[in-house]
C-alpha positions in Angstrom: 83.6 143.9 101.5 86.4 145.1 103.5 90.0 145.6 101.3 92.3 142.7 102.6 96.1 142.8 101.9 99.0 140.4 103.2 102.3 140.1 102.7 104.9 136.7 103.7 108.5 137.3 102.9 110.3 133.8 102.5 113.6 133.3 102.8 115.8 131.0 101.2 119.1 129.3 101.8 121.7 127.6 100.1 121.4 124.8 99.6 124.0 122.6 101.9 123.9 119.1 100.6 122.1 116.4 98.7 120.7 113.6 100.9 120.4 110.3 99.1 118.9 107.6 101.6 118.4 103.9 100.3 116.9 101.6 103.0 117.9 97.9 102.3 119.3 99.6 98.7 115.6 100.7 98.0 116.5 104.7 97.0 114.1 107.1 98.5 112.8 109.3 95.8 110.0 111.3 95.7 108.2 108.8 97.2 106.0 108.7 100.4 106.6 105.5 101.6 108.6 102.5 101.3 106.8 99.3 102.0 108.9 95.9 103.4 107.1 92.4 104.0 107.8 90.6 107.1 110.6 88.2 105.4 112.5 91.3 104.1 112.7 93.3 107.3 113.2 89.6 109.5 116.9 90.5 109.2 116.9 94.2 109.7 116.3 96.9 107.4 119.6 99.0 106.7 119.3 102.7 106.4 122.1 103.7 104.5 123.0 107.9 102.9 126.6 107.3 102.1 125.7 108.1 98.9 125.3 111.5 100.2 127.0 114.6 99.4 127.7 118.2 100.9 127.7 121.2 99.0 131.3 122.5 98.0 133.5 123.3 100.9 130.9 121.3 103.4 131.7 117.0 105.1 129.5 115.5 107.3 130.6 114.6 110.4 128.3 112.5 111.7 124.9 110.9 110.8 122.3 109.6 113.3 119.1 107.8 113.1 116.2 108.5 115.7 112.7 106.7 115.3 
């Protein structure tokens, strides 16, 4: 047996803002996966995170989409 030792450091950072995402005002949680049938998303499923917010002093500018 050979002595083994490791060390990680792991930084943190503030936190910058809460991301709240609804798609078709279904709220993401902790959930893995939301799940649509074929007559919900025939129209389009809207990705929405206005309900969003930056930490103190922080505004989002911009918000962009990419699948």
């Amino acid at each position: 047996m050979l002595p083994f030792r490791s060390r990680a450091d792991i930084k943190v950072k503030e936190k910058i803002a809460s991301v709240i995402i609804k798609v078709n005002s279904d709220r993401l949680r902790q959930k893995d996966e939301l799940k649509f049938t074929p007559d919900e998303a025939r129209f389009g499923l809207l990705f929405d995170a206005t309900s969003s917010t930056p930490a103190s002093g922080g505004k989002f500018t911009n918000t962009s989409w990419d699948f």
